[in-house]
N, C-alpha and C positions, 0 to 999 in steps of 0.2 A: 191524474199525474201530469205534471210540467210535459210535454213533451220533448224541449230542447233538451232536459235536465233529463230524460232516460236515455235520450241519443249519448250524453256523455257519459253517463253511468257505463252503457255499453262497454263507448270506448275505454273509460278506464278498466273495464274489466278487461278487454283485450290487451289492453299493454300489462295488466299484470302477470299474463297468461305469457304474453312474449317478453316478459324481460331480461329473462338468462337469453334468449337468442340475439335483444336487444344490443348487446353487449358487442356484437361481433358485428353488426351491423354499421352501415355509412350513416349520419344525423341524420341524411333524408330521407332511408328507406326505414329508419325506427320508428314506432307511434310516436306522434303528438305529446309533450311532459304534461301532467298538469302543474301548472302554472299560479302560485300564487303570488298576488302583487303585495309589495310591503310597503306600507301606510306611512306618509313623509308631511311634513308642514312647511316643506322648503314652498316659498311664495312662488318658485319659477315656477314649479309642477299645477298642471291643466287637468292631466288624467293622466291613466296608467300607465301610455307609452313614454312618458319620462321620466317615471321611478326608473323605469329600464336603464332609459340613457345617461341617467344621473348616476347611476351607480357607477355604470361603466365610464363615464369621466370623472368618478373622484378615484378611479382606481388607477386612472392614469396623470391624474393629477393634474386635471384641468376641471375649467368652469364654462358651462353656456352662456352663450350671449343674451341680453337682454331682448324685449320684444322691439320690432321692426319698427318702425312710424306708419300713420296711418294712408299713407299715400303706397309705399310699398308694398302693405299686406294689401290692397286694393287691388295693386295690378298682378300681384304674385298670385288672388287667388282666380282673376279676369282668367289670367294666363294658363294656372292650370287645369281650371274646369269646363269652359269654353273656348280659349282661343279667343274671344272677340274682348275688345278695347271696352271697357266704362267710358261713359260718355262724362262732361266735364260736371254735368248737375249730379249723378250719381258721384260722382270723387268725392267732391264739396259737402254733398249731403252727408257720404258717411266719414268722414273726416270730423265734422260736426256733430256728430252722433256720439252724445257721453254714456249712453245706456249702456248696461250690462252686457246685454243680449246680440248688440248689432252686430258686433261681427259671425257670430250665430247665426242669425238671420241673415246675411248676406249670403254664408253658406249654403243654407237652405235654399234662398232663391236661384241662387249658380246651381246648384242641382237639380234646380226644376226646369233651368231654360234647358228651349228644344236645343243649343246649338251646342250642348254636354255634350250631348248625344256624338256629335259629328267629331267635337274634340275625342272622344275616349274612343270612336270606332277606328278612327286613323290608327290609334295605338293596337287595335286588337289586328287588322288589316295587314299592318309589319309582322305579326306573332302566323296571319292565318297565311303568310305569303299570296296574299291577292293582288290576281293581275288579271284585267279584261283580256286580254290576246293569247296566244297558244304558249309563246315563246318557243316555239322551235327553233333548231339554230339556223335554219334557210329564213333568215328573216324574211324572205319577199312571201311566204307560204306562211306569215307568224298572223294569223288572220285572226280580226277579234271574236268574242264571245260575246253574242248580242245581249245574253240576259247577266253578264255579270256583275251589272251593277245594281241586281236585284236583291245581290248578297251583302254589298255595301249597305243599301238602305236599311237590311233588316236588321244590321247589325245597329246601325244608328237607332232604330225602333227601340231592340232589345235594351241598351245603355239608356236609353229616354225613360224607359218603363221600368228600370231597374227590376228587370228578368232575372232569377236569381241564377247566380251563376253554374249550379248543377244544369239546371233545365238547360241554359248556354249550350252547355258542354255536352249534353243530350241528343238535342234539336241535330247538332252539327256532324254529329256521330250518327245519326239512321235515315240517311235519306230514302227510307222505303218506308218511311211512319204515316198513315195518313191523318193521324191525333196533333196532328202540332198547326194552332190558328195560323190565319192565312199571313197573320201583321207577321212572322216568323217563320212560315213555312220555306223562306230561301234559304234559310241557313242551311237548309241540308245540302245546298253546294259546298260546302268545305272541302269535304276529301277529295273531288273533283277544281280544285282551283289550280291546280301546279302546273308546270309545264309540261310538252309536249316534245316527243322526238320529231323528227319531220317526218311525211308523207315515204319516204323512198328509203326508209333505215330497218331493217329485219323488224316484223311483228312481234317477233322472240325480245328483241331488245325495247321495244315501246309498251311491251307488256309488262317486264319488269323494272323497267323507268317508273312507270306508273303507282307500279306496287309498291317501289321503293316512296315515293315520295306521300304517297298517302302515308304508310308505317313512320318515318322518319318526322313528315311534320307533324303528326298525332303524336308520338313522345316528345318530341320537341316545344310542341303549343301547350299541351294539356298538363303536361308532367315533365318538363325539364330536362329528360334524358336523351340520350343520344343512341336511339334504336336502333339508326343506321348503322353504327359500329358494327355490330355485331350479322351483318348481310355473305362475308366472306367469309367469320370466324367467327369464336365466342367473342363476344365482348372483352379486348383487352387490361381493361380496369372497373367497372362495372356488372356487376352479379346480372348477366344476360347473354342466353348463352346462343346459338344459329339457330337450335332448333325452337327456340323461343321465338325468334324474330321469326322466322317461315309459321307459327304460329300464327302471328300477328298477318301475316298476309293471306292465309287462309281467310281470316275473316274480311277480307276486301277482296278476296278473290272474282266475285262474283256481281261485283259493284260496276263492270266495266264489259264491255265485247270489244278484244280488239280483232279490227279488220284484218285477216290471214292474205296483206296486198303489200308487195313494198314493191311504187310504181306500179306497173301494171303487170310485175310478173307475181304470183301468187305462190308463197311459202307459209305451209300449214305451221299453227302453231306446236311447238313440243311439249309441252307441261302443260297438260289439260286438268289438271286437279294438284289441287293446295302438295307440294313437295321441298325438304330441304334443295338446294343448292349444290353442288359441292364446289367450295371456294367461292357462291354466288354467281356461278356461269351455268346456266341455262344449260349447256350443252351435255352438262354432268348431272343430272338429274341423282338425288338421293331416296330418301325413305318420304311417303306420304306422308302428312303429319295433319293432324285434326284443328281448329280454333283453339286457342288457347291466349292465357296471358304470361305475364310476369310473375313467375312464381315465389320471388321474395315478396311479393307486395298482395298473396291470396292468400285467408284466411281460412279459403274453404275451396274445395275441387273449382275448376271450370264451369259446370255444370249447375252452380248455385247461381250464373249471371246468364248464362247462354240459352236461347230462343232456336231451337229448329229452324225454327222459319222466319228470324230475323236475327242471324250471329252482329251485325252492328248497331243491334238494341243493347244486346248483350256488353257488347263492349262499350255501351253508354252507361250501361249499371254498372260494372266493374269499377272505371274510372272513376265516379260519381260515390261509389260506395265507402263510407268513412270508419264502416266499423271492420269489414273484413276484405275488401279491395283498396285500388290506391286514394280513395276522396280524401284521407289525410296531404298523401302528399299535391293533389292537385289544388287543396286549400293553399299549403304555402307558396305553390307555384305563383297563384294566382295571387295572393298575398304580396310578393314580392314585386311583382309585375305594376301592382298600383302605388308601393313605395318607391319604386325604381322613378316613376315618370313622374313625381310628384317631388323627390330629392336631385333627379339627375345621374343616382346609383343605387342600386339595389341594397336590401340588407344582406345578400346574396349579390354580388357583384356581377355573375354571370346568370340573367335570369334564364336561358334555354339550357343553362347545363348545372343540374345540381348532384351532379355525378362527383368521380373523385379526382377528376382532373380540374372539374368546376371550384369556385372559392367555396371558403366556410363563410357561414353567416357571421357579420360581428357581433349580431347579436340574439344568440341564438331562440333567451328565453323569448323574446317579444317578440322573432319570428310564429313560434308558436304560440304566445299568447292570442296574438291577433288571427292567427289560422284558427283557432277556437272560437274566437268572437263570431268572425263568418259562418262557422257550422251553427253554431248558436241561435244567430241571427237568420234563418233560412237563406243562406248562401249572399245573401245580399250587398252588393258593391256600396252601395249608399253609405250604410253603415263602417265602414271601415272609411271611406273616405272622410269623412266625419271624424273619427277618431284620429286619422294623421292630422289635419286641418284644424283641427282645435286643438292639436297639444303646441305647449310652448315649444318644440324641438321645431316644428314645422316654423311657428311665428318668430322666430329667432332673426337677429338681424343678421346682416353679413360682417364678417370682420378680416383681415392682413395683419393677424397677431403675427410676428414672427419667430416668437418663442413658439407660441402653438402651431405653427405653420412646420416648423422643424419636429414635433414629435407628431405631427397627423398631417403633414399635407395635401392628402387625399380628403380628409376629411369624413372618413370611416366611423370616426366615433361621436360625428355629429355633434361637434363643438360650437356649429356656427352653420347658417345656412350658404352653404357656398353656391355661388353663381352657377348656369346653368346656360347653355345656347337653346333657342326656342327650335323647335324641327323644320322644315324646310316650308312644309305647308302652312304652319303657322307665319311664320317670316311672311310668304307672300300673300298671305289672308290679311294681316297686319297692314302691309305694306296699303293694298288698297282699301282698307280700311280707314286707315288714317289721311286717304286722298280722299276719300268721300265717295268712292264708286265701287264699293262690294257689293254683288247684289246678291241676299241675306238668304232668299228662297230656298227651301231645302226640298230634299229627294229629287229621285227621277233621272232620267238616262244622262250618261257621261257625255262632256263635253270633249269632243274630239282632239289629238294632239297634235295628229303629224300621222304617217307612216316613217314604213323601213328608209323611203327617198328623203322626207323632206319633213322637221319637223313644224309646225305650225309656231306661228307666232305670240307672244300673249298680247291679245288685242280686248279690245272693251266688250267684247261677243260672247269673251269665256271668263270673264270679271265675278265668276263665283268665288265660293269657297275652293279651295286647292282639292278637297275630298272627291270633288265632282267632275275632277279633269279623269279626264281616261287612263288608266293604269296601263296603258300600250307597253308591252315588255324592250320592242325594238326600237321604242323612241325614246331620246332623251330630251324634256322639259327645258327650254333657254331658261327657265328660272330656281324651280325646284332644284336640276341638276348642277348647282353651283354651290346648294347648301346639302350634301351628302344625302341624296334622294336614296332608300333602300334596293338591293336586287331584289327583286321579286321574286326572285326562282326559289327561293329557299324560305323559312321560317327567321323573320329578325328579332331576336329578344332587345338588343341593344346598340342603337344606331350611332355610329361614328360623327361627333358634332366638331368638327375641325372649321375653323376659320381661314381657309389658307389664302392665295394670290387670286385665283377667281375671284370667289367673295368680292374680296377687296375691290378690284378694275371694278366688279358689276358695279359696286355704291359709287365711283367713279366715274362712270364713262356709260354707265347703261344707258341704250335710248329708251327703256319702258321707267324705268328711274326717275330722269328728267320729265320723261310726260304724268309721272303720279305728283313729281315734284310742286308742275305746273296747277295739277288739279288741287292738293293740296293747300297749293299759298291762294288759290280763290276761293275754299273752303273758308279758309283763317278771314279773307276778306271780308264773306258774309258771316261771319259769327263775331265780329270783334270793332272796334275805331278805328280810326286813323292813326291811330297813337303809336307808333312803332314797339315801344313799351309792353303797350297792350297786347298786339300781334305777338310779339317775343313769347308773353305769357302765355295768350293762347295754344300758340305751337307746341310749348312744351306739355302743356295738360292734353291735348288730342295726343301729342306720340307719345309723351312717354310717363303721363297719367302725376304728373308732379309737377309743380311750379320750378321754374327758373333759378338759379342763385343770384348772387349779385356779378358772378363773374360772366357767367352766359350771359344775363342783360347786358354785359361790358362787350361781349363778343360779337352779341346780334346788334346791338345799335350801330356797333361799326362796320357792318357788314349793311344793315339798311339804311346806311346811307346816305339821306335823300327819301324820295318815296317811288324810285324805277319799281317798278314789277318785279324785273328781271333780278333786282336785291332778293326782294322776299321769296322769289323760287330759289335765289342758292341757298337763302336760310334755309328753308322748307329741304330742299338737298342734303344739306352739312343735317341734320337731325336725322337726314335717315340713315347715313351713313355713320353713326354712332354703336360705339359698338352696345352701349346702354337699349338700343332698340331692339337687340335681337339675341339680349342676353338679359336673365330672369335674376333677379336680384333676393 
């Protein structure tokens, strides 16, 4: 027997089994639909995830856009699987490429480069709230964490190797496993990444800081929901009720000793074994309570995932489990999480909340079609990247309909690929990249930023990738922090990409700006003539992976002038400071 095809058999037997309860359920806590796609001869459609979107714009009574040109889909897909620039011979070549296949094959090769890796872990990083330092609020005590950039790396490993995303989700949940190879064994730092109370705050209160923040970003990352709520109460719109969440703390109870020291006067801990709360204050201890989970999302007691002797195994089968724990809903979590960064918005808008305050999906069947595909597929991110990446909805060009602008502004129902701001790290990975001085080398210990005093400057010492600068909680980055760097202290599904006045002064008046400006225009020197023309062209294929029109040649010649130098650095300036550079077309 198939084995993907008994997995589903399973699960449809389970949702037949819960469908009258189905009924009364939130979309995200129901099984999975099965999903048939219906068979179209429209020339837009690539594969199945356009039957979807097709349907739902003739029902609103609009048309998608044509495909993009070849210069666009180049940089559109540089930009969302690595991060790093095509170089001018790769543009040119597949521009030239009349084959069937290339841009297939393009796909394939962006998922095999090492530097995927680094782009997709940045995104999971925001999700796992990773930060090398304590984050206490005494920042001068906010001391780093020498190996946290061991958790970084593994994570770039796992996205390299396309680890399938159960095992992910596994790994990161038992840090007492000693089954898990060495290339992977640091991810069991997750539920240890969050912040810290400071050294002199009641042990009472750094012990359930603690506990909160494990429980809280574990629903948050893996499944969407918002566990925290329900710490003082029941959940007040979500089926999760206090004594559910003290559940969930039970099973990280034992993950941590904290020190019975605040300063050097010594207060024993109160709650020495797993207990409700009353109103979540420590002080009011309630009823003990055993491991447990979410009991709208068990098919079967506790007892069918939990380990004696390792309850955060347990609760890696749980989550993981798609036939009778939540692996349904952490397929679409995760589902969403790689249409979110790949469109700019989720099919699910809010991807860390798919509660009922969170949005509805616009589209619900292709949420779950594609959540099926992954179980299918042995959890595998490749594959579903693959599937967004080749459907015509993704290769879509951009459009400023203003009829269509007035009935989808947002662009929910995916009529057009709307533009997108690149994340901060990308920005400045770019930035020196297209000067000629990123230097490419991956893993290995973070590049220092700064302390609580004084942050560090970006000089040509730490001219990596952005992923390798130190995630210091109490310092803020002169560059990252101008393009909406995340808090770290918390789980980020979806990062605020605002362009405002910062921004702006930076591409104006920056001193590290002008000096990539400079390295930039002697870049163009050694790769190009003297032809001003020539340079002009040049410039524009290294930033922004396209040739020139006739009116930027109109622009640049008047701008170089003559043959100063100092012309071809404000060119090389005026290109960065576009807003085309740091916005995905």
């Amino acid at each position: 027997m198939n084995p993907k095809a008994s997995i589903i058999t399973i699960i449809a037997s389970v949702q037949m089994l819960c469908a009258d309860e189905a009924k009364q359920l939130h979309w995200s806590l129901s099984p999975i639909k099965n999903i048939s796609v219906n068979e179209s001869k429209d020339p837009w459609i690539k594969n199945p995830i356009d039957q979807f979107v097709l349907e739902k714009l003739k029902e609103n009574h609009l048309k998608p856009q044509p495909e993009a040109d070849r210069y666009t889909l180049m940089r559109r897909l540089h930009a969302g699987l690595t991060g790093i620039l095509p170089s001018t011979s790769e543009i040119n070549s597949f521009v030239k490429n009349t084959s069937t296949d290339a841009y297939e094959k393009l796909i394939d090769k962006l998922l095999s480069d090492p530097h995927y890796g680094e782009k997709w872990a940045r995104h999971w990083l925001d999700v796992a709230r990773f930060g090398e330092s304590n984050g206490i609020l005494t920042v001068n005590e906010d001391k780093v964490r020498n190996d946290a950039w061991k958790y970084r790396d593994a994570v770039i490993q796992a996205f390299n190797n396309d680890l399938p995303f159960d095992l992910f989700a596994k790994y990161q949940l038992n840090p007492q496993s000693d089954n898990i190879s060495s290339e992977y064994s640091e991810l069991r730092q997750f539920i240890h990444l969050g912040t810290r109370l400071q050294n002199n705050a009641d042990p009472n209160d750094r012990q359930f800081h603690r506990l909160n923040d494990m429980v809280s970003t574990t629903g948050s990352a893996f499944l969407g929901l918002t566990f925290g709520c329900a710490r003082c109460h029941d959940h007040p719109v979500d089926p999760m009720s206090t004594e559910e969440y003290y559940q969930f703390t039970s099973i990280f109870f034992d993950q941590f000793n904290e020190n019975p020291i605040a300063s050097s006067k010594r207060i024993p801990l109160k709650i020495t074994e797993p207990r409700v709360l009353i109103k979540g204050d420590w002080k009011s201890p309630g009823e003990s309570v055993e491991p447990g989970f979410l009991k709208i999302l068990m098919q079967k007691s506790a007892d069918h995932w939990l380990n004696e002797n390792n309850k955060m195994e347990g609760l890696g089968k749980w989550i993981t489990d798609p036939v009778n724990g939540s692996g349904q809903l952490l397929a679409r979590v995760i589902v969403n999480r790689l249409w979110h960064y790949h469109f700019g918005q989720g099919l699910v808008k809010t991807p860390n909340d798919f509660g009922k305050i969170g949005s509805d999906p616009t589209h619900p069947e292709l949420l779950d079609w594609l959540s099926t595909q992954l179980i299918e597929n042995n959890w595998q991110l490749g594959h579903i990247h693959k599937l967004i990446l080749t459907s015509g909805t993704y290769r879509q060009k951009n459009s400023s309909s203003a009829k269509y602008m007035n009935i989808d502004s947002e662009n929910r129902l995916l009529w057009h690929k709307k533009p997108h701001r690149l994340e901060a790290e990308i920005i400045r990975d770019r930035l020196l990249d297209v000067a000629g001085v990123l230097k490419k080398e991956m893993h290995g210990k973070s590049i220092p930023v700064g302390d609580y005093k004084k942050a560090l400057p970006d000089l040509p010492n730490s001219w990596r990738r952005s992923i390798y600068l130190q995630a210091h909680r109490s310092v803020h980055h002169p560059t990252l922090s101008l393009f909406n760097y995340p808090d770290t202290s918390a789980s980020v599904g979806a990062r605020s990409t605002s362009t405002g006045e910062s921004s702006t002064l930076f591409s104006l008046n920056s001193k590290f700006l002008w000096e990539l400006s400079k390295h930039f225009a002697e870049r163009i020197k050694e790769e190009s003539t003297t032809s001003p023309t020539d340079r002009i062209k040049k410039a524009y294929m290294i930033a922004l992976s396209r040739p020139p029109n006739e009116q930027e040649i109109s622009i640049g010649m008047s701008i170089l002038n003559g043959k100063d130098d100092m012309n071809l650095i404000k060119l090389c300036h005026l290109i960065f400071g576009l807003n085309e550079f740091i916005y995905i077309h």
